[in-house]
C-alpha positions in Angstrom: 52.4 -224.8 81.0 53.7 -226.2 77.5 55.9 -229.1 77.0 59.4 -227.8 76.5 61.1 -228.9 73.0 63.4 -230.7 74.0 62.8 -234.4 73.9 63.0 -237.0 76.4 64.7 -240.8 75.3 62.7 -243.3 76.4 64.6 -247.3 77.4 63.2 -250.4 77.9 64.6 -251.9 81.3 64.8 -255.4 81.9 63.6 -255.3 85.5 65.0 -258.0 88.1 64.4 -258.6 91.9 65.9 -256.4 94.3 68.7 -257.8 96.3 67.0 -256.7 99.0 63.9 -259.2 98.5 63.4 -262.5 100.1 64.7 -265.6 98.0 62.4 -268.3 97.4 62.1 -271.1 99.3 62.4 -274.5 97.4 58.9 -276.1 97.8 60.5 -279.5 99.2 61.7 -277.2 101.8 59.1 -275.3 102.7 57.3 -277.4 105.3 60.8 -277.4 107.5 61.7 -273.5 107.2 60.0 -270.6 108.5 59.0 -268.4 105.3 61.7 -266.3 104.9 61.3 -262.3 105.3 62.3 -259.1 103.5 65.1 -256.8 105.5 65.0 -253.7 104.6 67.7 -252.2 101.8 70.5 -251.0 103.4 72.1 -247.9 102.8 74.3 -249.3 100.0 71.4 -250.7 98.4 69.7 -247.7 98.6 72.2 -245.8 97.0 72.7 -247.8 93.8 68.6 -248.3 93.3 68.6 -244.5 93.3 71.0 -244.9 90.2 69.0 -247.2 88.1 66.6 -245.7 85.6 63.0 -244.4 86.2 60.7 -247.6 85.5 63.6 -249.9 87.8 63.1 -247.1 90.2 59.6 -247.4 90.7 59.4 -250.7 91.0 62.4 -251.2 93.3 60.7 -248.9 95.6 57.4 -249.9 95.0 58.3 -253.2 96.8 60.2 -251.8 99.4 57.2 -249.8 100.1 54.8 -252.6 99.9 56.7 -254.7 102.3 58.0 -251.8 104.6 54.7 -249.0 104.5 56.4 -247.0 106.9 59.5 -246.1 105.5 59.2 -242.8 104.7 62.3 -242.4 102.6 61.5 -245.1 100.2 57.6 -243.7 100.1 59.0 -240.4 98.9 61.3 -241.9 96.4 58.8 -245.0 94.7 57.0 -241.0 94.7 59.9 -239.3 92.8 60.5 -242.3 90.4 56.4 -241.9 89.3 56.5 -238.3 88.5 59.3 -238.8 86.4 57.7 -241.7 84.4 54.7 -238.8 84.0 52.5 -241.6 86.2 51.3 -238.0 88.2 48.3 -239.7 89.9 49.9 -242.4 91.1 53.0 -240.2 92.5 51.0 -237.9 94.2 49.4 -241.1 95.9 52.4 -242.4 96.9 53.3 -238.8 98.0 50.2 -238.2 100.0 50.5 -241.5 101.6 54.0 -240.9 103.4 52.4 -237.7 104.3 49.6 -240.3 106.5 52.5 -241.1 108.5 54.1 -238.3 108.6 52.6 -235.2 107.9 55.4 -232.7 108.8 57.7 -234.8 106.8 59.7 -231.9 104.8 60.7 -234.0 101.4 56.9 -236.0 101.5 55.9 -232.1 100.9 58.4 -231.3 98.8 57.5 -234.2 96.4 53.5 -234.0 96.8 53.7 -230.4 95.6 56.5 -231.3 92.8 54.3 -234.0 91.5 50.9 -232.0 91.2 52.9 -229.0 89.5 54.1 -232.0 87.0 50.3 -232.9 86.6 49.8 -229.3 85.7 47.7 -228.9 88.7 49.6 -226.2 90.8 46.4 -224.9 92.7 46.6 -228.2 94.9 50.4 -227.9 94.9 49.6 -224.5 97.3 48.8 -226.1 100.4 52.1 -228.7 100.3 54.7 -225.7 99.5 52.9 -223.5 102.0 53.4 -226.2 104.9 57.3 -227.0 104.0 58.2 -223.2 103.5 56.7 -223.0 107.5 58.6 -226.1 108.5 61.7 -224.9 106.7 61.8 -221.1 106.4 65.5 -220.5 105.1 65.4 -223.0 102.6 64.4 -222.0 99.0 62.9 -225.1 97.5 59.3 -224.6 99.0 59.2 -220.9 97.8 60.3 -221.7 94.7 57.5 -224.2 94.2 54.9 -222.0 95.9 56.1 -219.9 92.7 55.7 -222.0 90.3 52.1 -223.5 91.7 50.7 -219.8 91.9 51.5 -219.4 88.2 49.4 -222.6 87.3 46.6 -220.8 89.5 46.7 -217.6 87.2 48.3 -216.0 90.4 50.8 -213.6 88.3 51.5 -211.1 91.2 52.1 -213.6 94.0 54.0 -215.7 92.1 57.0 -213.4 91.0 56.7 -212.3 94.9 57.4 -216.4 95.6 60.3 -216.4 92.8 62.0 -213.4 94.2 61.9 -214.5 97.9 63.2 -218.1 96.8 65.9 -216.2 95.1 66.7 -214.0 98.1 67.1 -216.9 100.0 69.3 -218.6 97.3 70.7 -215.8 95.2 73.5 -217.8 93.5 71.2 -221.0 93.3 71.1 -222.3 89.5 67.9 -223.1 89.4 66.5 -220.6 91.1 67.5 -218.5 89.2 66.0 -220.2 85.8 62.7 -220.4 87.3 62.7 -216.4 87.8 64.1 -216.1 84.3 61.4 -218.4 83.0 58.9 -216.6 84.7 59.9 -213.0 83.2 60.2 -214.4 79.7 56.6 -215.8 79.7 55.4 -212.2 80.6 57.6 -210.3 78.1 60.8 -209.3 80.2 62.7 -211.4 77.7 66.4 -209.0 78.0 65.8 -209.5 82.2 65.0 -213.6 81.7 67.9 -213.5 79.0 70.6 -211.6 82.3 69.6 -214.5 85.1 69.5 -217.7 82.9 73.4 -216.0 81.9 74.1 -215.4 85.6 72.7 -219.5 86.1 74.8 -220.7 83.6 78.1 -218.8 85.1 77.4 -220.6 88.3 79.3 -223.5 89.8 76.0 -226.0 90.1 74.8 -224.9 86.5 73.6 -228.4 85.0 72.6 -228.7 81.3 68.8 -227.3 82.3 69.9 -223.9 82.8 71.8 -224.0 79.5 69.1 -225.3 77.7 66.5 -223.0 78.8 69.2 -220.2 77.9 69.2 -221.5 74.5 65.4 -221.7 74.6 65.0 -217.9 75.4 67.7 -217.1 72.9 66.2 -219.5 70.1 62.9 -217.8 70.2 64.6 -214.6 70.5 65.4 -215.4 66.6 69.2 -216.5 68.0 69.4 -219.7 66.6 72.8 -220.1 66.0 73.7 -218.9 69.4 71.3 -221.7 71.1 72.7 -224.4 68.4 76.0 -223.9 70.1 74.6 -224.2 73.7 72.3 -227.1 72.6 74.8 -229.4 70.9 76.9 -229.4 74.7 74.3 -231.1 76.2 72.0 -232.9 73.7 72.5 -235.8 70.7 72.1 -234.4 67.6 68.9 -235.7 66.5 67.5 -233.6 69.3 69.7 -230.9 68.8 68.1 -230.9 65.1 64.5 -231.2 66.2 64.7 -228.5 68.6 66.1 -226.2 66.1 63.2 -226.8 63.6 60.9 -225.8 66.8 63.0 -223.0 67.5 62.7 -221.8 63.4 58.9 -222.9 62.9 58.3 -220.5 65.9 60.3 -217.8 64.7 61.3 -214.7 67.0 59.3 -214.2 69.7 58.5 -210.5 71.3 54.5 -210.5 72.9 54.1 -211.3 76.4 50.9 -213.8 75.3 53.5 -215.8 72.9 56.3 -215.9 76.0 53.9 -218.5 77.6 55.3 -221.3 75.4 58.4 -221.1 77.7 56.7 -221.9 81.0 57.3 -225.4 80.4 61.1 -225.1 81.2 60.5 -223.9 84.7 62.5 -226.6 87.1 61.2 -228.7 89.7 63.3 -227.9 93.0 
């Protein structure tokens, strides 16, 4: 899949100790005390590291994980935080290691396929899907990867099988939606993607994804103005300005081999 156009900000983080972690000892005191010892974050904790950015993320979770190797939530989130700093290899290790301990864990599958799809990889995000779909048959999420990883495997027919089962499961889900509108533009079906990603959009749980990949199928439709207007809700305007001299450079879009420079907008469930 391509990169999509829009563009990511990057921020430098000052990172500091987790409250969670042990405070030093003073080294005058250390031959009297016991070496003090890490207690796992609580739920509190939890919850606010899961608000920081990215690179705090991963390293917040990274020591949890190093002190605590069996805590499978924290293994699948240091996991999470890697795949969004595009660190693939070392998320699907950190993926593939809370599935040592636990290898029916539902989100540890979840997140190992998520993160090989992110490494453009989807053949070996098969396997993962395939198991969390068994261990969780009404729930969309695993179909709707299984989707997505049989497109990277040049699996056309199975894949828009997967995207229409995740959808029959979900049929109002966002998301869902967008990946089967995202799939149909890539092979041509531009006025069917164009009628889901407006169904997403309409939806309660619509985030700015959906509305961005609307604008992206109406942008390369030649309906620049119309994506402007969605763009500039969601995005600065440097962005917003970038992304339109993407969207003109490329000019209007009709062939089915052309549509494949949309794939990269497919979500991550």
């Amino acid at each position: 899949m391509c990169p999509k156009p829009a563009l990511a900000a990057t921020f430098l983080v000052l990172l500091s100790a987790p409250a969670w972690a042990a405070r030093p000892v003073p080294a005058a005191a250390q031959a009297s005390q016991p070496a003090a010892q890490p207690h796992k974050p609580t739920p509190e904790e939890r919850a606010e590291a899961d608000r920081m950015d990215p690179l705090a993320r991963a390293t917040f979770w990274s020591q949890v994980v190093d002190a605590f190797p069996r805590d499978i939530p924290a293994g699948v989130s240091q996991a999470r935080a890697l795949r969004e700093l595009a660190r693939y290899d070392e998320a699907v290790a950190a993926a593939e290691r809370v599935l040592v301990v636990d290898p029916a864990d539902l989100e540890a599958l979840l997140e190992c396929a998520r993160d090989h799809i992110a490494a453009g990889q989807g053949f070996f995000a098969i396997d993962p899907a395939q198991r969390a779909a068994a261990l969780a048959p009404r729930d969309w999420r695993p179909v709707s990867l299984l989707a997505v990883a049989l497109e990277q495997s040049q699996r056309d027919d199975e894949a828009r099988a997967a995207h229409q089962r995740a959808l029959t499961l979900a049929p109002e889900n966002p998301a869902a939606l967008s990946n089967l509108a995202i799939y149909d533009a890539a092979h041509g079906d531009t006025t069917q993607a164009e009628a889901l990603l407006r169904k997403a959009v309409a939806e309660p749980g619509a985030t700015a994804q959906e509305r961005l990949n609307l604008a992206l199928i109406l942008g390369l439709e030649g309906r620049v103005d119309e994506a402007e207007r969605l763009e500039r809700r969601d995005l600065p305007p440097a962005t917003v300005d970038n992304n339109l001299a993407y969207l003109r450079a490329a000019g209007p879009v009709s062939t089915p081999r052309s549509w494949s420079a949309v794939q990269g907008a497919a979500q991550s469930p």
